[in-house]
PAMARVEX-244344 format. One line per field, with one value per atom (N, C-alpha, C): residue number from 1; residue in three letters; atom name; x, z, y. Coordinates in pm, whole numbers, plus 32768, in hexadecimal, padded with zeros to 4 digits. Layout:
<sites>
num c(NUM, ...)
residuo c(ALA, ...)
atomo c(CA, ...)
east c(X, ...)
up c(Z, ...)
north c(Y, ...)
</sites>
This chain:
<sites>
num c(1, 1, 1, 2, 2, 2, 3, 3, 3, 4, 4, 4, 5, 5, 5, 6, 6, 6, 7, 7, 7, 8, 8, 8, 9, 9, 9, 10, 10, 10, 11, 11, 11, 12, 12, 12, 13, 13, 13, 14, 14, 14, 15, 15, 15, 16, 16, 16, 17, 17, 17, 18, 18, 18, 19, 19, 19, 20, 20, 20, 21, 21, 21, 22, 22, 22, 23, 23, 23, 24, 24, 24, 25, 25, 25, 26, 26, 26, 27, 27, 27, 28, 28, 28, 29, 29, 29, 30, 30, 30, 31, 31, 31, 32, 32, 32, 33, 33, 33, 34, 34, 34, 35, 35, 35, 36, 36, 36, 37, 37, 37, 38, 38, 38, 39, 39, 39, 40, 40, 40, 41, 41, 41, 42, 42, 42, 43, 43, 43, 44, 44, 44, 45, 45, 45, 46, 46, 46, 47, 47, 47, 48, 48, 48, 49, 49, 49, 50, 50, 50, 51, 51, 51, 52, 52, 52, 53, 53, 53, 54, 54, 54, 55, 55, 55, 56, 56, 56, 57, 57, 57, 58, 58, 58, 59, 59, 59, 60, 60, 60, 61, 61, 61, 62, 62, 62, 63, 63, 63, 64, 64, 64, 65, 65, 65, 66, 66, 66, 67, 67, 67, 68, 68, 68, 69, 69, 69, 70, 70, 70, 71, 71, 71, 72, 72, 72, 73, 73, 73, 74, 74, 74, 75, 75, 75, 76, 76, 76, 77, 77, 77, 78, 78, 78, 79, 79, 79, 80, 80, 80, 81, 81, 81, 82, 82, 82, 83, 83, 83, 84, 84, 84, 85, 85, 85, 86, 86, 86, 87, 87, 87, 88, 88, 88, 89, 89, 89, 90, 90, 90, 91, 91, 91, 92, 92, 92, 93, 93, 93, 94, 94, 94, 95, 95, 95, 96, 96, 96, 97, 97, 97, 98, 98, 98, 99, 99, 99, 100, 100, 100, 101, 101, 101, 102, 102, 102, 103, 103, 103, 104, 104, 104, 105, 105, 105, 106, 106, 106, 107, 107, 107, 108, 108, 108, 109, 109, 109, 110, 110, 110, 111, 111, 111, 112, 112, 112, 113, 113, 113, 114, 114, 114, 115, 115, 115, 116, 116, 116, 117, 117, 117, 118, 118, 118, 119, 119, 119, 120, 120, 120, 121, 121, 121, 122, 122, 122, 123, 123, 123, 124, 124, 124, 125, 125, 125, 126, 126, 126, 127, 127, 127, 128, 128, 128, 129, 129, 129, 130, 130, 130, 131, 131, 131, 132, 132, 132, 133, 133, 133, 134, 134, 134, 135, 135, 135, 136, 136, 136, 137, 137, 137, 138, 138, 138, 139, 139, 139, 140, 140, 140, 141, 141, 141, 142, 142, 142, 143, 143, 143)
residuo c(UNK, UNK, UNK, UNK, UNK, UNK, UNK, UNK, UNK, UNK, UNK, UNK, UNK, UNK, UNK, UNK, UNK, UNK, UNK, UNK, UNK, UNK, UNK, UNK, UNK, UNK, UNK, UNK, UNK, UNK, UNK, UNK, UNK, UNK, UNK, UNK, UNK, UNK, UNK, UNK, UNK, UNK, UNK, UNK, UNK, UNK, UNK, UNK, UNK, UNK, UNK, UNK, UNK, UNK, UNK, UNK, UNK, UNK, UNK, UNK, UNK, UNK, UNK, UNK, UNK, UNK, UNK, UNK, UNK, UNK, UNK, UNK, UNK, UNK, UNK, UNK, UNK, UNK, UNK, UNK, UNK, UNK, UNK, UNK, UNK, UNK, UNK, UNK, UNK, UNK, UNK, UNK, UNK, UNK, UNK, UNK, UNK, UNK, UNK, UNK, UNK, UNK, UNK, UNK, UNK, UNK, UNK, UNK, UNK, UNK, UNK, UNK, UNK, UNK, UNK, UNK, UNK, UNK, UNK, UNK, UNK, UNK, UNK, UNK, UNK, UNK, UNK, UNK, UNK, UNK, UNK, UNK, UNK, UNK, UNK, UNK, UNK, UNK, UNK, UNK, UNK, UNK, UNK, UNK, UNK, UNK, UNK, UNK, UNK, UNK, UNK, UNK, UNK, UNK, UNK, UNK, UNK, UNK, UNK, UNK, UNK, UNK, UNK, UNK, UNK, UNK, UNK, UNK, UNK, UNK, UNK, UNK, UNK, UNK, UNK, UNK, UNK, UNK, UNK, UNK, UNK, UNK, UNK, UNK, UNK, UNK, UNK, UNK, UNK, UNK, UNK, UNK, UNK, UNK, UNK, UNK, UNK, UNK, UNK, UNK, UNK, UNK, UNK, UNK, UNK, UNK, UNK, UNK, UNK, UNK, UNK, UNK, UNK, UNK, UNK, UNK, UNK, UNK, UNK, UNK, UNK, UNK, UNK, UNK, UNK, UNK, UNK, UNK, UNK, UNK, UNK, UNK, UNK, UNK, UNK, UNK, UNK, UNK, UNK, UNK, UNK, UNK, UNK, UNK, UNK, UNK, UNK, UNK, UNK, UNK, UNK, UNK, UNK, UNK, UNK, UNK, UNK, UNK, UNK, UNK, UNK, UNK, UNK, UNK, UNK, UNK, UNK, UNK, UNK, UNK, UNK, UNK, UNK, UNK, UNK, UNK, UNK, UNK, UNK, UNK, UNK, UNK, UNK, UNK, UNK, UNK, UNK, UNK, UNK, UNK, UNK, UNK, UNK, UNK, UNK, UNK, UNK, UNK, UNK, UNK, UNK, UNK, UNK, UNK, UNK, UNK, UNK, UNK, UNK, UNK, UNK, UNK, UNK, UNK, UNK, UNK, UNK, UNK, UNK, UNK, UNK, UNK, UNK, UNK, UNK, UNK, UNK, UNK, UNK, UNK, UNK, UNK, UNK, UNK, UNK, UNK, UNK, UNK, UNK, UNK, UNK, UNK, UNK, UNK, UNK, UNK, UNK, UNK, UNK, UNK, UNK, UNK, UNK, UNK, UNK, UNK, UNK, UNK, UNK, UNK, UNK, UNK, UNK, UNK, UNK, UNK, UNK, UNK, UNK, UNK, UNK, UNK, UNK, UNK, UNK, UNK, UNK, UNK, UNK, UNK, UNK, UNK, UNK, UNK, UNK, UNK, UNK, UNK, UNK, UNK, UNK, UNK, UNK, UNK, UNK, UNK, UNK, UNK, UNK, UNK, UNK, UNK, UNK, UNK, UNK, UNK, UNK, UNK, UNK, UNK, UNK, UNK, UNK, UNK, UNK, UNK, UNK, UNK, UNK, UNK, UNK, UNK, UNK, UNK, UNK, UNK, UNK, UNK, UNK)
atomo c(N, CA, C, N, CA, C, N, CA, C, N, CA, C, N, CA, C, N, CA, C, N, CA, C, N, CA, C, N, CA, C, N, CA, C, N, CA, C, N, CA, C, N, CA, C, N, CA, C, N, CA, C, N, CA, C, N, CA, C, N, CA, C, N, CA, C, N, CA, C, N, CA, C, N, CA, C, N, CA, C, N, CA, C, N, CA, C, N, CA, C, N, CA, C, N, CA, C, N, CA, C, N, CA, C, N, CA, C, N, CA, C, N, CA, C, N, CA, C, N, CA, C, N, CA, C, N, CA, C, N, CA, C, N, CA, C, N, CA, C, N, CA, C, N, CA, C, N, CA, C, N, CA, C, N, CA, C, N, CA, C, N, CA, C, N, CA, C, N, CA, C, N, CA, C, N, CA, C, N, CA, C, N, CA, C, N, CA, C, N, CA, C, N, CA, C, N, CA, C, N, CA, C, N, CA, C, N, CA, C, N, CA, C, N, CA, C, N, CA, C, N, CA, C, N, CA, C, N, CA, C, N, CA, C, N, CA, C, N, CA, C, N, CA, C, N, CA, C, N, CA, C, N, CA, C, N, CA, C, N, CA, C, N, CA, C, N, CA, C, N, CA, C, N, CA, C, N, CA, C, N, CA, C, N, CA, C, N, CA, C, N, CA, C, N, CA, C, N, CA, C, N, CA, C, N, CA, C, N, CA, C, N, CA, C, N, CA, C, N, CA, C, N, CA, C, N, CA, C, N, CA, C, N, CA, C, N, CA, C, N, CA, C, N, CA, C, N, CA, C, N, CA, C, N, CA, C, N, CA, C, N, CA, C, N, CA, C, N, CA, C, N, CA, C, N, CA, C, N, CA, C, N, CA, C, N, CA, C, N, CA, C, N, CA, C, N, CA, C, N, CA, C, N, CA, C, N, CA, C, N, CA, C, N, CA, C, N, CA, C, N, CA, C, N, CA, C, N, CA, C, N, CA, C, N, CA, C, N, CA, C, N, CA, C, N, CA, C, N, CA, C, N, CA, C, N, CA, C, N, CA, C, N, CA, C, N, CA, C, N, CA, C, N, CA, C, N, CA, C, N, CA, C, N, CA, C, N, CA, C, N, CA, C, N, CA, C, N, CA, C)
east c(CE36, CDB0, CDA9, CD5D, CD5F, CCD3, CD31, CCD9, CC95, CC2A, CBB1, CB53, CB66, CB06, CB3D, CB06, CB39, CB58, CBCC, CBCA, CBB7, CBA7, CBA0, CBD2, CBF7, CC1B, CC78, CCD3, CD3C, CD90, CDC4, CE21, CE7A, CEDB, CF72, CFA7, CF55, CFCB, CFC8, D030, D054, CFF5, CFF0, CFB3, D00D, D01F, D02F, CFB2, CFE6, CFC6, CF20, CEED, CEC1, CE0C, CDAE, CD0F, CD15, CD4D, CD31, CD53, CDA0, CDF5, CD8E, CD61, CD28, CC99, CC50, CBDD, CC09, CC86, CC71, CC7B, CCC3, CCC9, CC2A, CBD8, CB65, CB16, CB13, CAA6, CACF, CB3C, CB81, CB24, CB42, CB05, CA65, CA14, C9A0, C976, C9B8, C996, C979, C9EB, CA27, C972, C977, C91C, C885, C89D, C7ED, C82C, C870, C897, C866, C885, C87F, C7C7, C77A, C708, C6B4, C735, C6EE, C6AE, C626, C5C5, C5CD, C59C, C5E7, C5CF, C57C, C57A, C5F7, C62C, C695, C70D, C71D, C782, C78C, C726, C6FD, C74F, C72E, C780, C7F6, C839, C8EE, C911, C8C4, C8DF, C8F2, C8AC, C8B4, C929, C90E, C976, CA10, CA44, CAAD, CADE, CA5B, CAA5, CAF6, CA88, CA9F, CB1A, CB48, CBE4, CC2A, CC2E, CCA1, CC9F, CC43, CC6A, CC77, CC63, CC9C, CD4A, CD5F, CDF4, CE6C, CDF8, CE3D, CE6D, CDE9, CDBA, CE1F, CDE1, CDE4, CE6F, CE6D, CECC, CF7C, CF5A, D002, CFC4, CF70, CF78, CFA0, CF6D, CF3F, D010, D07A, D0EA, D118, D10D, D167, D1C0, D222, D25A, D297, D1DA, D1B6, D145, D13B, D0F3, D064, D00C, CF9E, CFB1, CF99, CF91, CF14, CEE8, CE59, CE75, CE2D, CE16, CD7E, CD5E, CCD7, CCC5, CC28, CC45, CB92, CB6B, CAEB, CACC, CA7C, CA22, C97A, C94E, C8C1, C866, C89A, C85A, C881, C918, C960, C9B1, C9C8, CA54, CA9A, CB23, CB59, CBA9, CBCB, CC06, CC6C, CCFC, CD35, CD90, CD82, CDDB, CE44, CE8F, CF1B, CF64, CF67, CF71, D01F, D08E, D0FC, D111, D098, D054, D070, D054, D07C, D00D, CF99, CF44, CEEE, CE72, CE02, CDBB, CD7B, CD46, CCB3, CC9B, CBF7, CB80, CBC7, CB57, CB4D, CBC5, CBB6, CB70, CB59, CB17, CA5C, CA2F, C99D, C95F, C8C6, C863, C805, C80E, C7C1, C70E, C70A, C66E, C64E, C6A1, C69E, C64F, C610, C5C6, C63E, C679, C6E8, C762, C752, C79C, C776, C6D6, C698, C6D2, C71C, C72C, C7E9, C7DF, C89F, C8D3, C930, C93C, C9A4, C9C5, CA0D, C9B5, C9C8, C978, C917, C91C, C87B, C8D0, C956, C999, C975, C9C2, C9E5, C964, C8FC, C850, C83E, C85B, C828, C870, C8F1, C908, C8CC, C8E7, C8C1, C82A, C7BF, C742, C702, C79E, C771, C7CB, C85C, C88C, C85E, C85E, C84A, C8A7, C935, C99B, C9E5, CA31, CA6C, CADF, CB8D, CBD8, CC43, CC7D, CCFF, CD63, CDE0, CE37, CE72, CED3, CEC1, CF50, CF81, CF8C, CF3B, CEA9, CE77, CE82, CEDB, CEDE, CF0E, CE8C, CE6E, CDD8, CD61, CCF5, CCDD, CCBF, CC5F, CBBC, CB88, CB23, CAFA, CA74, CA31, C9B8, C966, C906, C8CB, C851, C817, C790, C786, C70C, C6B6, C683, C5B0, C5B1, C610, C61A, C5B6, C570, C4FE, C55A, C55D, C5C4, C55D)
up c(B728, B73B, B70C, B698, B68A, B70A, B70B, B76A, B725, B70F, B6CB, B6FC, B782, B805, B881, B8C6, B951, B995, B99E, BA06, BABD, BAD9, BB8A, BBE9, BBAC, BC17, BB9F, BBD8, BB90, BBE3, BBC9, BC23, BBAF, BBC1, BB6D, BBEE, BBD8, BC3D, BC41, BC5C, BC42, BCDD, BCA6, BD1D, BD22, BD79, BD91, BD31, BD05, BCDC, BD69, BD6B, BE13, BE22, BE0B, BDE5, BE6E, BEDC, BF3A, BF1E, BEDE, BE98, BE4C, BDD2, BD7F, BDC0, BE23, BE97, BEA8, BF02, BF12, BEC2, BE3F, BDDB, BD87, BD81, BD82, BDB4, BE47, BEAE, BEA9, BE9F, BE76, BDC0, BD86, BCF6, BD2A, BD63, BD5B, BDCC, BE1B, BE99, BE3C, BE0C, BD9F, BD3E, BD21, BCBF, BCE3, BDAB, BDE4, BDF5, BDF3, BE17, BDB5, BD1C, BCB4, BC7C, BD03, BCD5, BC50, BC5D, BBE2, BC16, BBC0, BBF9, BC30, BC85, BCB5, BC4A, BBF6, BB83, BB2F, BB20, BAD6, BB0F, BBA5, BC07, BBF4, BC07, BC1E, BB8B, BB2A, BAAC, BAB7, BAD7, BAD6, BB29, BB93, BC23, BBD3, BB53, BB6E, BAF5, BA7C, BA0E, BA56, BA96, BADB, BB26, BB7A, BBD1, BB7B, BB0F, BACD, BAA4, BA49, B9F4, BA6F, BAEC, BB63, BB5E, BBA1, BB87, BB28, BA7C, BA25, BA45, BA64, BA31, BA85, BB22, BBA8, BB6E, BB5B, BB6B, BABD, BA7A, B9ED, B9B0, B9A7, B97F, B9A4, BA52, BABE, BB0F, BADA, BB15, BB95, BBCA, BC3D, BC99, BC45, BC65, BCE2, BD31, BD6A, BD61, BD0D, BCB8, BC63, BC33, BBD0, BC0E, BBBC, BBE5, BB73, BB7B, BB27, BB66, BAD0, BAD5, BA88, BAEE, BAF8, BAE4, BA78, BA90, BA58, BAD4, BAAA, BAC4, BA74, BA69, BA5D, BAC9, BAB0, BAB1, BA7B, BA8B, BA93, BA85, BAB0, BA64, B9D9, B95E, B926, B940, B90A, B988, B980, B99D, B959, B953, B8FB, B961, B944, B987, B942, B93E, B8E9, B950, B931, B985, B915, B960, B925, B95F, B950, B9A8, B94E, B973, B94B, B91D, B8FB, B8C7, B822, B7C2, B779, B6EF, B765, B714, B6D2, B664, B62B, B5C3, B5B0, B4F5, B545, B564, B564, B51F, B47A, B426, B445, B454, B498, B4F6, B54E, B5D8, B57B, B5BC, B566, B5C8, B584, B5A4, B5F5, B656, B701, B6C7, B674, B639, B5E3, B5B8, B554, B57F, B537, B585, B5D0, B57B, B584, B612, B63B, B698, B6FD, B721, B793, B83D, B81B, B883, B89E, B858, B857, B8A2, B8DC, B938, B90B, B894, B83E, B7F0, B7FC, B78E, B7E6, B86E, B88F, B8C2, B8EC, B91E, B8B5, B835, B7E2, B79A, B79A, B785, B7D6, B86C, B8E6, B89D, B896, B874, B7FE, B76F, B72F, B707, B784, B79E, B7F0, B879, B8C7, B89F, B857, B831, B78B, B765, B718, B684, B6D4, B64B, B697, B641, B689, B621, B644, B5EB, B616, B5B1, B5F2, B5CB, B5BA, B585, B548, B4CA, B46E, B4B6, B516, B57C, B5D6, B5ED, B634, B6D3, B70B, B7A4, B7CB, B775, B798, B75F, B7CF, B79D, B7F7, B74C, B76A, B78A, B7E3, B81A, B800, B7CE, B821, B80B, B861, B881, B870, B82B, B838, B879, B8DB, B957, B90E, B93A, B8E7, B87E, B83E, B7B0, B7B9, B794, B795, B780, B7C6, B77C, B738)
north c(D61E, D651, D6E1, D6F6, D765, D7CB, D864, D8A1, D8FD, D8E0, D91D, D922, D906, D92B, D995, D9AA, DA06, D9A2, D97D, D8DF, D961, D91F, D93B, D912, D892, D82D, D7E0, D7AB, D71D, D6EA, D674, D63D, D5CF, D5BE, D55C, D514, D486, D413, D3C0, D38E, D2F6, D2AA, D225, D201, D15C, D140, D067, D037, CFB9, CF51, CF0F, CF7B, CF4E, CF85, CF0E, CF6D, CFE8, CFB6, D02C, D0B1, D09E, D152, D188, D123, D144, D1A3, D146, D17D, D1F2, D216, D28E, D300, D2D9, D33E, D370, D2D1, D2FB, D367, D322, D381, D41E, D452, D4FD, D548, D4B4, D4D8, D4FF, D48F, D4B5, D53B, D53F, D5A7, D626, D647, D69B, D6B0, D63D, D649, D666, D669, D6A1, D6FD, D744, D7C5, D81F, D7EE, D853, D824, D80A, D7F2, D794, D725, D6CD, D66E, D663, D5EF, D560, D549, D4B4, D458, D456, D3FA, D3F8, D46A, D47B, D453, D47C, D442, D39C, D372, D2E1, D293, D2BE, D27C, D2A1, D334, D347, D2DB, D2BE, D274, D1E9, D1B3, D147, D125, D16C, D179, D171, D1CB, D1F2, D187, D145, D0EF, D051, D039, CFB3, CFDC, D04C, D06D, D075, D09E, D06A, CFF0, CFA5, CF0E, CEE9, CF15, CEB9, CEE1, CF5C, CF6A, CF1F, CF32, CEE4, CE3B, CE15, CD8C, CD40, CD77, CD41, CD80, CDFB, CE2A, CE09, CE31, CE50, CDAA, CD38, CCDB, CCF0, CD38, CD5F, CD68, CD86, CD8C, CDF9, CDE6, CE52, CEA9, CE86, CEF0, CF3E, CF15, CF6E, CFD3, D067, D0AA, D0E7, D104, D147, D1A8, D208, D2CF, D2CC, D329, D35B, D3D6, D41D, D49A, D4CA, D529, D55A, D5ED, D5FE, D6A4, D6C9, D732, D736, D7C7, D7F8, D85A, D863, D8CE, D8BA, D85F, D859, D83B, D7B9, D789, D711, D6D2, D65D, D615, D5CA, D5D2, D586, D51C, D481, D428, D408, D3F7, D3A3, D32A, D29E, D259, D1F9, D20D, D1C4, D131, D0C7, D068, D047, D018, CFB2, CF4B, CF11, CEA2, CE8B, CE03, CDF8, CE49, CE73, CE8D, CE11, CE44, CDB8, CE12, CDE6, CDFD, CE0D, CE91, CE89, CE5C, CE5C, CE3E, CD7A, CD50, CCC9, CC9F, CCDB, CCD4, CC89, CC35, CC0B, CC60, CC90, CCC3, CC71, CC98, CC58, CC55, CC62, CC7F, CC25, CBC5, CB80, CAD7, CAF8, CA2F, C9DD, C9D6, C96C, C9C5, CA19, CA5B, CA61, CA3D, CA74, CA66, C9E6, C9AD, C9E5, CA0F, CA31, CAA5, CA94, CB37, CB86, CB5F, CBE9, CC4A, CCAA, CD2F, CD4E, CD41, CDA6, CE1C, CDF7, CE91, CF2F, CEEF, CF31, CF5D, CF08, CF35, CFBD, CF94, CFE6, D051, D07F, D0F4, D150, D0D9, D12F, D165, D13E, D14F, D1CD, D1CB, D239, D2A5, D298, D308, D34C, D3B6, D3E8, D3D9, D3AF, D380, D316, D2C9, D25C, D25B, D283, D254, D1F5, D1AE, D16E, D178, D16B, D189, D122, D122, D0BD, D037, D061, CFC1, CFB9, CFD6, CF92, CFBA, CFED, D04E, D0B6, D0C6, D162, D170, D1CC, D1C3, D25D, D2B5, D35B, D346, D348, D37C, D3D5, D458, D48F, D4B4, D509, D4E0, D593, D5B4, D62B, D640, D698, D6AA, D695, D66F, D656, D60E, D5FD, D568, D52B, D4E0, D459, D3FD, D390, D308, D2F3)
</sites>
């Protein structure tokens, strides 16, 4: 992550294979994020981007293994946050993933995660195996 912001806040950690971990690593991100006065609209999408990439990495990624662990690291300031999560997983081909928008998809429950993110975050990257996904997100953006 490059720092080309005033971060204020950050945190580096591993968490269990476990959505409850993931929750609480959440709820610190967003507190964090009424603290430094960002709009709940804006909260509301980190809230939801953030949560789907824990459960993909838990669920999909660390097949929900025990042990294995996801590293989370995040970093906010007044103006930006950046997310990056890392799962042990074999990784997947995002451009593979079909588009949840597509006639023929409507009914399918792959690709609305990865929609959700790259809708409410501002950039969405992955890394070229597949687990590992950069997040972030700039105050007042318009999705």
């Amino acid at each position: 992550m490059a720092d080309d912001h005033n971060w204020s806040w950050s945190r580096e950690q591993s968490i269990p294979s476990d959505t409850a971990a993931g929750r609480v690593l959440l709820e610190e991100l967003l507190d964090e994020l009424r603290r430094q006065d960002w709009e709940e609209k804006d909260v509301f999408g980190v809230h939801l981007a953030v949560e789907e990439a824990l459960v993909n990495a838990i669920k999909h990624g660390n097949q929900e293994d025990p042990a294995k662990q996801v590293k989370v690291q995040t970093r906010v300031s007044a103006t930006a946050v950046k997310i990056e999560v890392t799962d042990e997983g074999d990784g997947f081909d995002p451009a593979a993933v079909p588009d949840p928008t597509d006639d023929e998809n409507l009914d399918a429950p792959s690709g609305r995660g990865l929609m959700l993110m790259k809708s409410f975050m501002s950039s969405v990257e992955f890394n070229d195996a597949g687990n590992h996904v950069a997040m972030a997100k700039f105050k007042g953006e318009e999705e």
